[in-house]
N, C-alpha and C positions, 0 to 999 in steps of 0.2 A: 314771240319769245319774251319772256322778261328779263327786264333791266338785269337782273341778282346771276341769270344765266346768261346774260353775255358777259358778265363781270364775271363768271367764273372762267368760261371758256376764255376770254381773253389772257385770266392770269394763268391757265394752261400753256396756252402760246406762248407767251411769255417765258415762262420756266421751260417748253421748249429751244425756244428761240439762245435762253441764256446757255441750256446744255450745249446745243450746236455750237454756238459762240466758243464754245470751252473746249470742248474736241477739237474745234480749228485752230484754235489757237494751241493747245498740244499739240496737232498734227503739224502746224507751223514750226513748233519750236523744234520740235525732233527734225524737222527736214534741214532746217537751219543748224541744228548742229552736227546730220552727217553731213551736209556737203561743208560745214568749215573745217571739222574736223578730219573728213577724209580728203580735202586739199590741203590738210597739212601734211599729211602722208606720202601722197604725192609729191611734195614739195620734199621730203627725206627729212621730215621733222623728228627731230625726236619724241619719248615719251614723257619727257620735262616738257617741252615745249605744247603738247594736247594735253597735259593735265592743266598746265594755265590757261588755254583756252577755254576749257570746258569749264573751268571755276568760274571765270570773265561770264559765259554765256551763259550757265544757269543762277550763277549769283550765289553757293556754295562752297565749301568748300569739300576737296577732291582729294584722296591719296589716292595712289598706285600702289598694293601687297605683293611680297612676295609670297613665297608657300607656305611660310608660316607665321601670315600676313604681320610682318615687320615692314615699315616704310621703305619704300625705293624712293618713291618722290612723292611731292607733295606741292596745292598750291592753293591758296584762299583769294577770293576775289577781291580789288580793292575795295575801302571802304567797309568792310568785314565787320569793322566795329559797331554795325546798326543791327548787327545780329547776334542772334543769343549766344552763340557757340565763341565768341570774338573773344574773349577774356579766362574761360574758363575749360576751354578742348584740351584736351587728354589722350593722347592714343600710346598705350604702354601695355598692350596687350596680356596677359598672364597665362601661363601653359593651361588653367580649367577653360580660360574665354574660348584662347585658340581651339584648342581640342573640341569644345561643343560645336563653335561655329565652323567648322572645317571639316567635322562628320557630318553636321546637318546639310552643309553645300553639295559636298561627293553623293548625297542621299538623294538630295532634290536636283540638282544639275540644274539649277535658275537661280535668278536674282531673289533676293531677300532680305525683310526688313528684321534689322536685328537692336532691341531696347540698348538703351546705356547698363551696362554695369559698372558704376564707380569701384567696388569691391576688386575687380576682376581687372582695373589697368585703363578704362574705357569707359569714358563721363560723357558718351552723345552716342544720339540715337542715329542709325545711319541707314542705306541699303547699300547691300554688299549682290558682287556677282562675281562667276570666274570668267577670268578670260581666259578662252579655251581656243586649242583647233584639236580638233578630234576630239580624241581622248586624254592629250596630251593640255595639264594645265599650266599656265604660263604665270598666271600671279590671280590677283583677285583686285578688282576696283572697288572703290568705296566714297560715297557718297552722304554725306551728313545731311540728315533729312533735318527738315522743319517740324518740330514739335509741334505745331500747334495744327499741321497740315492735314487738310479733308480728305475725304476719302478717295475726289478724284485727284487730288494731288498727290496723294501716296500713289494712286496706279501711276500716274505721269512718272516720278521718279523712281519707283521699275521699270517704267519703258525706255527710261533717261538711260538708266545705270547700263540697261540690257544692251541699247545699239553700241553706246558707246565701249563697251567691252569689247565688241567685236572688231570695231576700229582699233578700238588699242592692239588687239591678235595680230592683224596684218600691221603692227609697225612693229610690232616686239617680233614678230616673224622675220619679217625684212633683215628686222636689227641682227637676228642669229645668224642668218644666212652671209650676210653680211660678215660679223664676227667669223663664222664657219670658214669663211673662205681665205680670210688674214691671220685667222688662227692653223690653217695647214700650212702657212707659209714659214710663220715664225715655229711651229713645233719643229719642220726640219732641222733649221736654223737651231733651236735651243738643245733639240736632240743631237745634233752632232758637238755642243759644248758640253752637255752631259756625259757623253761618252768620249771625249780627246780625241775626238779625231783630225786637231788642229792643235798642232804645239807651239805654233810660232805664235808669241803672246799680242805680236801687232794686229797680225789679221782675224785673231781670238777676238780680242776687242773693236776690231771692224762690225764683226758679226755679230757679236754682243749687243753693238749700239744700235743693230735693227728692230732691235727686240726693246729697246728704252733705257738699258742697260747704263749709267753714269761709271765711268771710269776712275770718279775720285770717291765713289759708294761703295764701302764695304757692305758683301753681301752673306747670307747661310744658305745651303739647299735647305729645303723640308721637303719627304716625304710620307705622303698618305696612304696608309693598306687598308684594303676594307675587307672584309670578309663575315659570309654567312654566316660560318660555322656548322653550315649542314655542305650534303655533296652536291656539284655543285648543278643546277639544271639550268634548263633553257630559257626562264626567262630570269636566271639570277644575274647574266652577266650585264642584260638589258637597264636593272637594277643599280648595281654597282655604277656603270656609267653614266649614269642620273644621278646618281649620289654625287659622285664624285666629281663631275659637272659644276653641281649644285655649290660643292665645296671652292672649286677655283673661282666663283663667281663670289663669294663670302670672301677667298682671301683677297681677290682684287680691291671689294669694299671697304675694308678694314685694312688692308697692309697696301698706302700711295709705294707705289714706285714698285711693285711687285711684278710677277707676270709667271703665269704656270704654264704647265702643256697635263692636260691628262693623255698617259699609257693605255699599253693594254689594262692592265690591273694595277694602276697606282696614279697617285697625283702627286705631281714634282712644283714645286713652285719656289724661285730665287726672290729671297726675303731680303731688304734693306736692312743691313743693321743696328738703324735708327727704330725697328720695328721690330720690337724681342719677338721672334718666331719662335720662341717655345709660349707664349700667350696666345699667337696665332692657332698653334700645333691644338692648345688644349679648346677654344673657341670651335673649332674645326668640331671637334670630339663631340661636342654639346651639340653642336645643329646638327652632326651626323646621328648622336642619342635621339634627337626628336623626329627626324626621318626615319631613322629602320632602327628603333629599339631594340631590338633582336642582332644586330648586324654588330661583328666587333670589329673596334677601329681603332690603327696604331699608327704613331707617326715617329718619326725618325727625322733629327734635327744634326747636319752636319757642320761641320766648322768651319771659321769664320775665313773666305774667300777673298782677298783683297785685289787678284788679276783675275780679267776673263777667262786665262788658261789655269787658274784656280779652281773653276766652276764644277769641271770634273773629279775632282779630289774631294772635294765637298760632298758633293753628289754620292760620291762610293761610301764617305761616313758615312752620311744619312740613312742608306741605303744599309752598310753594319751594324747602325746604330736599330734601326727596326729589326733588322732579322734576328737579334742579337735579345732583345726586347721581346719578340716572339717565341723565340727558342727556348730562352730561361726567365722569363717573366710568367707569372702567374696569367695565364689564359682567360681568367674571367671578369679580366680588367682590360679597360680602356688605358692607352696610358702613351703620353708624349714622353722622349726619352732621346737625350743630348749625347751625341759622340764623347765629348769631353767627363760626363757623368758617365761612362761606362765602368771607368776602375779596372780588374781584374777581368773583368766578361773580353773586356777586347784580346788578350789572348787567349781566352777559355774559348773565342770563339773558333781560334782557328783550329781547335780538337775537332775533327770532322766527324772521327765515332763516337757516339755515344757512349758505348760498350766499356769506352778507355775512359772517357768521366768516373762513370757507373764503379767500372774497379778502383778507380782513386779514391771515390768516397768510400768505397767498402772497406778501403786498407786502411784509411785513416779512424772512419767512425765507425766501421762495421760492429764491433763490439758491445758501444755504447748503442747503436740502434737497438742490434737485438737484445740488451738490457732491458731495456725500456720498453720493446715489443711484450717481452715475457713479462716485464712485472709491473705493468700500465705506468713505466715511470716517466720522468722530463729531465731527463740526465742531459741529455743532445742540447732541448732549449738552454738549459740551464749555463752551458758551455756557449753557448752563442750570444745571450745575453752581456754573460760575465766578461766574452771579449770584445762587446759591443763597447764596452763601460771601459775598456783600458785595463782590467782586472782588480778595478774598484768592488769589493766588496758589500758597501754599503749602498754602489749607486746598483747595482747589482739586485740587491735583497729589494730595495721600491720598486723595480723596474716586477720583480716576480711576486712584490708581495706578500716578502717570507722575512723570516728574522736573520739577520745577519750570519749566525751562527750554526741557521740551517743550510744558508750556500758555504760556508766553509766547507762541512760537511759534505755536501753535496761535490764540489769542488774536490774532495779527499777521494772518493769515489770516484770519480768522472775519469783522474789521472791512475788512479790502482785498475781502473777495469780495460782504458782504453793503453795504455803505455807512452803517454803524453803528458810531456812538463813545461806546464804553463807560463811557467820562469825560463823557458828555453825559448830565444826567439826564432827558432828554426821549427819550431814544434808549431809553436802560437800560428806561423806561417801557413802549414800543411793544415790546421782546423780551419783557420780562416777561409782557405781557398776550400776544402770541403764543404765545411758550411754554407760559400757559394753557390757551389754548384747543388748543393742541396736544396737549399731554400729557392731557389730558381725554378724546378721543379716541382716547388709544392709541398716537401718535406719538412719543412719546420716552420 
């Protein structure tokens, strides 16, 4: 054989030899980080605690996503600064990133490597997976790839991203179950303060303090309703309680000192009120928007609670303050909505028939409606405006967009058709509370 063909066959071997090498050493390194990783598990490590491991062991950095991969934790290895990403990492997601990368996941059900887009919230290139059991997804890991990295080093950190996912499942699992079982104890507990069924304020605040409850913390109810708006089926209520799940684990995050119970069909959560819960109510709204678009969601924000045997009293605004919101708020709105912001609705609400609204605005507007039916006119607005403004004239005509001396006119009209004197403030009264009850409804 000649020289030139042992020198090739040799460099064969060779570039054999180096593959082998290279495989073993992936197979090493993934074996090395299930067993450290899945004896931190064992050990009741949390998910803070194996995302720094995992940074430590592959030299990376790690976040942990939730569903709509926004950060839960995060951790970069020391020394970070030798590598590209050390100065200039970005992770601010934007609703087109999420949306592509989160139908492409549910599509593929694996790990995947996903470009930087600067444009889009997200200036590094990373592999992403979910971490799943079953069908049920629990968040998404993600892992900042090496730009400059080969083609066996990209599969390596898919097969990184991949085990490690799974580890992650069995400690977020743990953690629920975990949660699940301290959260039926306090929902008791928080449910009988919801409902009074302790009036003596000592042992109200006994109870209270199981749950984390500070006794020198003024606190609000808020609650959350969620609804399809179709009727309702079998798997809507499965729905609802993922959502609504999904919501007491956002107010935990965002409102320190808080602590919910999800209902059958609602989420109650006692807000500190160092923590405006009507910001809370509307945050709620948004992540509830980006999970079931479709889905409409109200929230009801009670008053402000300063004894644990408050809690209850709170709880019942909240509770008037949504149904109240639902009743005579426009339906095709999302919308957070304060007990104290109610005005007039809090006795409109205790009209139990509808039928007795219905003839009170007939008796008051009837007239000017059906004017207006008959001759496509805006007598009604024009009147609801005008008492918007205090019976300013002038602020009146900007608000409509008309000349001053066409709302006069209009105004001359409004009180010869309807038998109402604007100058009477008994009169002004009876349109006002009409016009409530009206525009509540959808009528103006």
């Amino acid at each position: 054989m000649s020289s030139s063909g042992d020198a090739s066959e040799l460099a064969v071997l060779h570039a054999t030899l180096g593959t082998v090498q290279a495989q073993n050493a992936a197979l090493r390194q993934l074996v090395a980080i299930h067993d450290r990783l899945g004896a931190l598990v064992l050990h009741g490590a949390d998910v803070a605690a194996i995302t720094r491991m995992l940074a430590e062991l592959i030299g990376r950095r790690v976040l942990l996503l939730d569903e709509l991969l926004q950060v839960v934790t995060e951790s970069a290895p020391a020394g970070l600064g030798r590598h590209a990403d050390a100065g200039s990492f970005s992770w601010a997601p934007r609703e087109g990133y999420a949306r592509a990368v989160l139908a492409t996941l549910a599509r593929e059900r694996r790990p995947l490597r996903v470009p930087p887009m600067a444009d889009f919230g997200v200036n590094a290139s990373c592999v992403l997976a979910p971490v799943a059991v079953g069908d049920a997804i629990l968040g998404y890991l993600a892992i900042l790839a090496e730009i400059d990295a080969g083609g066996g080093r990209e599969d390596l950190e898919l097969q990184i991203v991949q085990h490690a996912a799974t580890v992650y499942a069995l400690s977020m699992m743990r953690e629920r179950m975990a949660a699940e079982v301290a959260r039926q104890l306090k929902d008791e507990v928080f449910e009988g303060l919801l409902l009074g069924r302790t009036q003596d304020e000592q042992v109200a605040r006994e109870r209270a303090m199981r749950l984390g409850y500070k006794p020198e913390v003024s606190y609000r109810v808020l609650v959350i309703d969620a609804s399809s708006g179709v009727e309702d089926r079998p798997e809507t209520g499965g729905q609802r309680r993922r959502l609504l799940e999904s919501l007491a684990e956002l107010s935990a995050r965002h409102a320190a000192g808080s602590f919910a119970t999800v209902r059958d069909d609602e989420l109650v959560v006692l807000v500190p009120e160092s923590e405006p819960a009507t910001g809370l109510g509307r945050l709620a709204v948004q992540r509830a928007a980006a999970l079931l678009p479709a889905w409409r969601v109200t929230v009801g924000v009670g008053g402000v609670c300063p004894s644990a045997s408050a809690i209850a009293r709170s709880y019942a605004q909240a509770r008037r303050a949504l149904e109240t919101a639902e009743r005579f708020g426009n339906h095709h709105q999302r919308d957070v909505v304060a007990f104290e912001d109610l005005g007039v609705y809090r006795l409109l609400f205790h009209v139990s028939d509808p039928a007795q609204l219905s003839a009170f605005t007939g008796q008051v507007l009837g007239p000017l409606l059906q004017y207006d039916q008959r001759h496509n006119g805006d007598l009604v607005r024009t009147l609801a405006a005008f008492l918007d403004r205090n019976g300013n004239l002038q602020a009146t005509a900007r608000e409509l967009n008309l000349h001053v001396n066409s709302v006069a006119y209009r105004m001359q009209r409004v009180q010869a058709i309807s038998g109402l004197d604007v100058a009477d403030a008994e009169d002004r009264l009876l349109a006002q509370v009409a016009l409530k009850i009206l525009s509540g409804v959808g009528g103006v």
